[in-house]
C-alpha positions as CSV (number, residue, x, y, z in Angstrom):
1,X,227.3,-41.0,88.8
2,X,229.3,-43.1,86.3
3,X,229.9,-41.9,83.0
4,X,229.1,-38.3,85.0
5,X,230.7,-34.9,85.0
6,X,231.3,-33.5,88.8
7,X,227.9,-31.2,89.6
8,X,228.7,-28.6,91.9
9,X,226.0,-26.0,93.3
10,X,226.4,-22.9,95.0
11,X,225.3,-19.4,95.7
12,X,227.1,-16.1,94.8
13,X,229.5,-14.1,97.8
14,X,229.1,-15.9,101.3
15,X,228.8,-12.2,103.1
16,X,225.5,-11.4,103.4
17,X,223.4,-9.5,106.3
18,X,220.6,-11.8,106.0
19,X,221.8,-15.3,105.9
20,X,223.2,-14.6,110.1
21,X,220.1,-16.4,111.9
22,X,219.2,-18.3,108.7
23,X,221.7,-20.0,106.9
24,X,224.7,-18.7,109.6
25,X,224.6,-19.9,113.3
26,X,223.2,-16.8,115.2
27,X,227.0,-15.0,116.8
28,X,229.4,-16.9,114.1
29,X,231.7,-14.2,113.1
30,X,232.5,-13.1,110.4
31,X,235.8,-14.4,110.0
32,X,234.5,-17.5,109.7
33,X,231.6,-17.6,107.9
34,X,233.7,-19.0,104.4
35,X,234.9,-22.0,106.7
36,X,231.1,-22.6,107.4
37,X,229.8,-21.7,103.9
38,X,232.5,-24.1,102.2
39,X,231.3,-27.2,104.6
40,X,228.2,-26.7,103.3
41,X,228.4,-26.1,99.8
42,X,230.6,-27.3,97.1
43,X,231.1,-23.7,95.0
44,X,231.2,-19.8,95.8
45,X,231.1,-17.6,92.9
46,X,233.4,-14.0,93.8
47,X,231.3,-11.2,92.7
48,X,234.0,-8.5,94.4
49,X,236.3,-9.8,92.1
50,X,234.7,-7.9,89.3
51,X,234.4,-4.2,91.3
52,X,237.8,-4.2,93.0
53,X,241.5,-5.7,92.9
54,X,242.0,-8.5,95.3
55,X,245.4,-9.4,96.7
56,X,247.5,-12.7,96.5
57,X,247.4,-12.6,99.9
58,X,243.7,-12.6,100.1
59,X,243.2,-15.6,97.3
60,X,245.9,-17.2,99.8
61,X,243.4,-16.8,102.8
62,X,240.6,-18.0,100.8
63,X,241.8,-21.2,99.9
64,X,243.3,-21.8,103.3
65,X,239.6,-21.7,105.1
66,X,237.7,-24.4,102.6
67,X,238.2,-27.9,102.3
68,X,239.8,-30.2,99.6
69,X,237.5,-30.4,96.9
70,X,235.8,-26.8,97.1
71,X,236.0,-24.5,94.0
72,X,235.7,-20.7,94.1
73,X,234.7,-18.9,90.6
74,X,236.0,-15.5,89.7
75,X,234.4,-12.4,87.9
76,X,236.9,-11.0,86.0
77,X,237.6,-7.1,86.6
78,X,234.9,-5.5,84.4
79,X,237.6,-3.5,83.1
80,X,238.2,-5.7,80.7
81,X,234.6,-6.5,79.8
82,X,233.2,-3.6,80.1
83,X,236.0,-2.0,76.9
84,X,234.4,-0.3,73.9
85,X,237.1,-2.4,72.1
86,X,237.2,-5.6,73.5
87,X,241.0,-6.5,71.8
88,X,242.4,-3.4,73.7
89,X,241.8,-5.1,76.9
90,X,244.8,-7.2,77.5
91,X,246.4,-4.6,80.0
92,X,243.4,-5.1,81.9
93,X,243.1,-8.8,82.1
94,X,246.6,-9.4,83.0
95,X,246.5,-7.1,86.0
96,X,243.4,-9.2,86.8
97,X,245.2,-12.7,86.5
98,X,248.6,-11.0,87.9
99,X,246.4,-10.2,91.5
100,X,246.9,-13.5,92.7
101,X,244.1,-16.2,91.4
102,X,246.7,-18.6,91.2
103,X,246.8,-18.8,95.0
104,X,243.7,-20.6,94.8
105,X,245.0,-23.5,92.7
106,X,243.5,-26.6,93.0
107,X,240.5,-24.5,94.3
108,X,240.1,-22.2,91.4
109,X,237.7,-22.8,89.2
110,X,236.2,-21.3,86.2
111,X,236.5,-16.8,85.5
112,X,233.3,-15.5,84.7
113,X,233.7,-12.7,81.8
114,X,230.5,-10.9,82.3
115,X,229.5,-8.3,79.3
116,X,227.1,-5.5,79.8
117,X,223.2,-5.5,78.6
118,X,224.6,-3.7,76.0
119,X,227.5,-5.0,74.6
120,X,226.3,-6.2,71.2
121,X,227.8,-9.0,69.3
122,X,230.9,-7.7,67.0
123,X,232.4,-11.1,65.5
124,X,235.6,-9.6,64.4
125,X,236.3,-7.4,68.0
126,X,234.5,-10.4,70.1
127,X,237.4,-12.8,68.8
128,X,240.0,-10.7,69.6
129,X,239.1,-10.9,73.1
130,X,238.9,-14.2,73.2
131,X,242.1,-14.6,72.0
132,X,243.9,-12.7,74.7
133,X,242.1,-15.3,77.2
134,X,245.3,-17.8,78.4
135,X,244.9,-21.5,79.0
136,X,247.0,-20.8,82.3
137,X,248.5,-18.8,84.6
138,X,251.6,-19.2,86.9
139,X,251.3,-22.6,86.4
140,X,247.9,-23.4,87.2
141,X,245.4,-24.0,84.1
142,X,242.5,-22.0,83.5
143,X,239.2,-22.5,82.3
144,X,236.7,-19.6,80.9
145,X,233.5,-19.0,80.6
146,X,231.2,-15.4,79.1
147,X,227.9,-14.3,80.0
148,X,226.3,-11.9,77.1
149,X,223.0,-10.1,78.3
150,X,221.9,-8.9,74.2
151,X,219.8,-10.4,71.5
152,X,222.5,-10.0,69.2
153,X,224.5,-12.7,70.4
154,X,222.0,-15.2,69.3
155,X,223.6,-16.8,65.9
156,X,225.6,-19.5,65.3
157,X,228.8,-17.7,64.7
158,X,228.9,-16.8,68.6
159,X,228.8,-20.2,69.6
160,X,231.2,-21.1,66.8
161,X,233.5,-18.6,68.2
162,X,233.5,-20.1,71.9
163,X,233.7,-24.0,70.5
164,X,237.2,-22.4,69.0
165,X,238.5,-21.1,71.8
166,X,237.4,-24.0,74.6
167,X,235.1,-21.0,75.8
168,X,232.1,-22.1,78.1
169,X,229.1,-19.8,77.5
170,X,227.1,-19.2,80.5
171,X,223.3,-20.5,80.9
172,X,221.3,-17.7,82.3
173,X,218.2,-18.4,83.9
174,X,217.4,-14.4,84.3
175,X,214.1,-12.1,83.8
176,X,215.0,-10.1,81.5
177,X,218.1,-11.3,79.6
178,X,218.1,-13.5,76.8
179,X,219.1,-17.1,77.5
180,X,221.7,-19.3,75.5
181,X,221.8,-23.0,76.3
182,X,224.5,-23.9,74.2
183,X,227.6,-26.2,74.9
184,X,230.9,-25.0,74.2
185,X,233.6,-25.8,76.1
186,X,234.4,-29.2,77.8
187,X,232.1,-27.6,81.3
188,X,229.0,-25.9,81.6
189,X,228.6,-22.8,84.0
190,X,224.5,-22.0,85.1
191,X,223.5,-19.0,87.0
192,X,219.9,-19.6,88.1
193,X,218.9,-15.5,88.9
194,X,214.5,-16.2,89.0
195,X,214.3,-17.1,92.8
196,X,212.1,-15.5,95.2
197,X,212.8,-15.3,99.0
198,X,209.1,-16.4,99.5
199,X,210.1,-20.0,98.2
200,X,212.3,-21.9,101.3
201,X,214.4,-22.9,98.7
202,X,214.4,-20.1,95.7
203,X,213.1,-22.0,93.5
204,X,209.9,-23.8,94.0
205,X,210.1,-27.4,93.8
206,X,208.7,-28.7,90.3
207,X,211.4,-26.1,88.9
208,X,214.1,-27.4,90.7
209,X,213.5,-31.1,89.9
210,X,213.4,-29.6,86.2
211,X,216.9,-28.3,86.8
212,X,218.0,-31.5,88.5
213,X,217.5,-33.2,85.7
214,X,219.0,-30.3,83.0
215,X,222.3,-30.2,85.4
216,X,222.2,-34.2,85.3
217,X,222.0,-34.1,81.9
218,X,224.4,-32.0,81.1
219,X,227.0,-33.6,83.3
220,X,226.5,-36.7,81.6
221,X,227.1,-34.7,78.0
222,X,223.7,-34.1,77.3
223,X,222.1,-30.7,75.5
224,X,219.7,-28.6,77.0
225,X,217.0,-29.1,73.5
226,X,214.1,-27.5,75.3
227,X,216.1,-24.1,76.0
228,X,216.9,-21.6,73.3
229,X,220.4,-21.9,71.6
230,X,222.4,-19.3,69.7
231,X,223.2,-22.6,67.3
232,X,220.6,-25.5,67.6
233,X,221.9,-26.9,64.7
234,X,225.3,-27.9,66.1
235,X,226.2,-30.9,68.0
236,X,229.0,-31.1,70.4
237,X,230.3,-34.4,71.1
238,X,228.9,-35.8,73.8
239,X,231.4,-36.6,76.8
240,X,231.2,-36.1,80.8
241,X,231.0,-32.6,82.0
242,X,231.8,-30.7,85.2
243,X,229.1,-28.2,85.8
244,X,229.0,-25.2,88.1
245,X,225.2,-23.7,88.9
246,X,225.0,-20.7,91.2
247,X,221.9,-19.6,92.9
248,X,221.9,-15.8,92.7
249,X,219.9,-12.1,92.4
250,X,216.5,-13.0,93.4
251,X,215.8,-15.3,96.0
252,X,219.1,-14.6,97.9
253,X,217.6,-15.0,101.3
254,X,217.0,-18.2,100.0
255,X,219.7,-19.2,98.1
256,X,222.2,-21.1,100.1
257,X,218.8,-23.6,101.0
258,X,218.3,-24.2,97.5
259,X,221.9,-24.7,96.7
260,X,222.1,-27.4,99.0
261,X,218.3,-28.6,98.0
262,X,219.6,-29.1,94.5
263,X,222.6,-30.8,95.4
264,X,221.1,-33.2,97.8
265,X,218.7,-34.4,94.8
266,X,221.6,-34.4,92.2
267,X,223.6,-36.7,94.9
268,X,220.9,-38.9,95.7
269,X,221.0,-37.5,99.2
């Protein structure tokens, strides 16, 4: 894909009850069910990362079972997201960077900073928290990315905000949460979250060639027009973009299927 961002699908955690028999080998264990989940897909979002502190040594472990060219993402602690006053959280963010991400290295990709339904939009404390977000750690640079899950996120100086900061915002294909398609930051993260386990690959298949063509697009520094933006009127420049899309929430049973589905169209496979 010349002229093309890197396109890497995925699902969310790779420990999951279900998926032994149908996307596991019946009897793998489960020490090795990341070594089989990381030949098969190209991204794992880390929800634990969000409930509980990991340990350098257990980044260390991670990036030692997946190949070259695999890329975890992180949820951030939601003590830091989850503050009354987002510029008080800087205690909490550094523990979360100081457990040990930077063992992944060349496999880290971007931290998810997800914000509660309702967290509403506070210009002035929003920006603080931003600000407290580094470009690296221990040597290894980072990239960032927010989800917001309220209305009042929905103007132009939110998106103005993240464009200042190199902040990606996170497209959220989800039932009940708004969606914001804009482009801020030089990738774009998706979480597609309106699968069903009755489809054998979450998502039926006109909507996944719909989303082909969005993730295609948007690698190739394309906007996303037809989807709702907190600031239509704004243009990025257009340049190649990496883009991470995780199949997650409904559909689970599913989701590693349509995570490979999708990448096998996007690769011409």
């Amino acid at each position: 894909m010349a002229g093309q961002g890197t396109v890497r699908v995925g699902i969310g955690g790779w420990t999951f009850e279900p998926w032994q028999g149908h996307f596991y080998p019946e009897k793998l264990k489960a020490k090795d069910e990341l070594a089989y989940a990381s030949s098969k897909l190209k991204t794992i979002e880390v929800n634990g990362t969000y409930y509980s502190t990991q340990k350098p040594e257990t980044f260390a472990k991670w990036a030692s079972d997946v190949p070259d060219g695999f890329v975890f993402t992180l949820k951030a602690s939601r003590y830091a997201t989850n503050k009354k006053v987002l510029g008080e959280a800087g205690e909490s963010i550094a523990r979360f960077l100081n457990s040990g991400v930077a063992e992944l290295g060349d496999h880290l990709g971007p931290i998810l900073w997800q914000f509660m339904a309702t967290k509403k939009f506070d210009p002035v404390d929003f920006e603080a928290f931003l600000a407290l977000l580094p470009a690296s750690h221990a040597g290894v640079p980072l990239r960032h990315a927010v989800e917001v899950r309220h209305e009042s996120f929905g103007v132009p100086a939110f998106a103005a905000l993240l464009r200042k900061y190199g902040i990606g915002l996170v497209i959220a294909d989800h039932a009940e949460y708004p969606m914001f398609a804009d482009v801020t930051a030089d990738f774009t993260y998706l979480r597609l979250q309106t699968g069903s386990d009755a489809e054998p690959f979450c998502y039926d298949e006109a909507r996944m060639e719909t989303w082909a063509k969005r993730l295609a697009g948007l690698a190739g520094g394309e906007l996303l027009e037809s989807l709702p933006m907190a600031d239509p009127a704004t243009q990025p420049e257009r340049q190649p973009r990496d883009v991470f899309a995780y199949f997650i929430t409904e559909g689970k049973v599913n989701a590693p299927a349509g995570a490979m589905h999708l990448q096998a169209i996007l690769d011409g496979k």
